[in-house]
C-alpha positions as CSV (number, residue, x, y, z in Angstrom):
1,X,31.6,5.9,11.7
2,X,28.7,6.5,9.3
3,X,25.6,6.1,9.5
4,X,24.8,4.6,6.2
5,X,23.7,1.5,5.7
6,X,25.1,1.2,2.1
7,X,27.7,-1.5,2.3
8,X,30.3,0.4,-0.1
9,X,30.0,3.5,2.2
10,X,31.0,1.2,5.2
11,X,34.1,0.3,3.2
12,X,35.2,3.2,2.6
13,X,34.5,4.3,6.6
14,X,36.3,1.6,7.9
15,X,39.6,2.1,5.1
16,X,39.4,6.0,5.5
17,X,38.8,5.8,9.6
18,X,41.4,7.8,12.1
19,X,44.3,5.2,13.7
20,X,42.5,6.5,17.4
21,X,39.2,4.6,16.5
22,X,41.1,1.7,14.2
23,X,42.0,0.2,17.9
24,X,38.1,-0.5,18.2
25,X,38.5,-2.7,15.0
26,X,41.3,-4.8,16.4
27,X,39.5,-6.2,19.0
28,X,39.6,-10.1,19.4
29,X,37.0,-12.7,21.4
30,X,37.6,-13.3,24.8
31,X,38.0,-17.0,26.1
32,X,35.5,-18.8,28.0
33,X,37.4,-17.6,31.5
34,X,37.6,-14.7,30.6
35,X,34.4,-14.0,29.6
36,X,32.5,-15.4,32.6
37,X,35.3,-13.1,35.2
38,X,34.7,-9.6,33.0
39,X,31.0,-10.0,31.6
40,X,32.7,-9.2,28.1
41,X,32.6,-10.9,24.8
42,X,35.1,-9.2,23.0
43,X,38.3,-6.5,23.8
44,X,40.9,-4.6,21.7
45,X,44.0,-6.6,21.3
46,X,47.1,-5.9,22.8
47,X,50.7,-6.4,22.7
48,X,52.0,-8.8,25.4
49,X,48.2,-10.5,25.3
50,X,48.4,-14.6,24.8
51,X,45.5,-15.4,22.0
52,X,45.2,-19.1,19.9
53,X,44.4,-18.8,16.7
54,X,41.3,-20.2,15.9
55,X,41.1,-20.2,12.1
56,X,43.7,-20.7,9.1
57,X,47.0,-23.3,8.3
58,X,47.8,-22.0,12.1
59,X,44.8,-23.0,14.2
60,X,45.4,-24.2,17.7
61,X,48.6,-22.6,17.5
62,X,49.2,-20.4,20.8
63,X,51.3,-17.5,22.1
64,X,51.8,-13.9,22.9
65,X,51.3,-10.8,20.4
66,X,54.4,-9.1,18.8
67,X,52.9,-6.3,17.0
68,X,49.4,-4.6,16.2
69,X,49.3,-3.3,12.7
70,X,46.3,-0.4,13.3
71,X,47.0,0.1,9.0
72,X,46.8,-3.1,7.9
73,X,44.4,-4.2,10.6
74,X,47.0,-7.6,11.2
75,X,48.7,-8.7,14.1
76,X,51.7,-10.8,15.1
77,X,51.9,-13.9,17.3
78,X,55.2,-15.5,18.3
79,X,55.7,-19.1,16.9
80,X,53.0,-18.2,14.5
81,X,55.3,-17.7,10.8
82,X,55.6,-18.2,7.6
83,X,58.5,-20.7,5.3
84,X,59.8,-17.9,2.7
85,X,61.6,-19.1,-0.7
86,X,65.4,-18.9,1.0
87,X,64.2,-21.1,4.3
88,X,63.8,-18.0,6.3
89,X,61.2,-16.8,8.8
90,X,58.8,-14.3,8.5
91,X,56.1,-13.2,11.0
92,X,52.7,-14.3,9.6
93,X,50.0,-11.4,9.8
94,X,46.8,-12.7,11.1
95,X,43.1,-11.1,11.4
96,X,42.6,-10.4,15.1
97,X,38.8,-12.3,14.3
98,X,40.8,-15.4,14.1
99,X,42.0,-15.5,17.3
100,X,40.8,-15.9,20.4
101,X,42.2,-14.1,23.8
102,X,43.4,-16.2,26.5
103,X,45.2,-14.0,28.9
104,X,45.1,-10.4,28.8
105,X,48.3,-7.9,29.9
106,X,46.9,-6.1,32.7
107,X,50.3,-3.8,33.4
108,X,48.2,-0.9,32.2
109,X,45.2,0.1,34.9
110,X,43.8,2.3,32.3
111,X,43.7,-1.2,30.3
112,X,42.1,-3.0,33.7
113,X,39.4,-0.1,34.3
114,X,38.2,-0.3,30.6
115,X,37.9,-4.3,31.6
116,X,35.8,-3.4,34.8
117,X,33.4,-0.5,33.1
């Protein structure tokens, strides 16, 4: 990222940065557990990872992650939607800072050595 201080040049970084370092922006707290067992505060959130949501009309509401929007830095929690205008269902985008983790898919052991490091 840059080194400026300026807060309009970190804008612009963070809106102009590459997808590969956008995952660093999607990372989420970790649960009280979860913290104590990997020495971590935070990690990048995942699809297939259970989170609550912490803030917004949703809080306390719980499940896994559907999607990760890297662009729109939003993601997508089952249960977690929105009433549209004809009664149907959309997914409700939420900012990964307003959840927190509370179980994290370990399929990947590239995923579990990052936890460990």
């Amino acid at each position: 990222m840059v080194s400026s201080k300026q807060p309009r040049k970190q804008r612009r970084a963070r809106f102009k940065a590459p997808l590969h370092l956008r995952h660093k922006f999607i990372s989420a707290p970790l649960s009280r557990e979860l913290r104590e067992r990997y020495n971590r505060r935070s990690f990048p959130v995942r699809k297939g990872d259970t989170v609550r949501v912490l803030r917004g009309d949703d809080k306390g509401a719980e499940g896994k992650v559907r999607s990760v929007d890297l662009k729109r830095e939003r993601i997508t929690i089952e249960g977690v939607v929105i009433a549209r205008a004809d009664m149907s269902e959309v997914p409700r985008p939420v900012h990964p800072s307003n959840v927190m983790i509370t179980k994290l898919d370990l399929k990947d052991e590239r995923r579990a050595a990052a936890l460990e490091r």
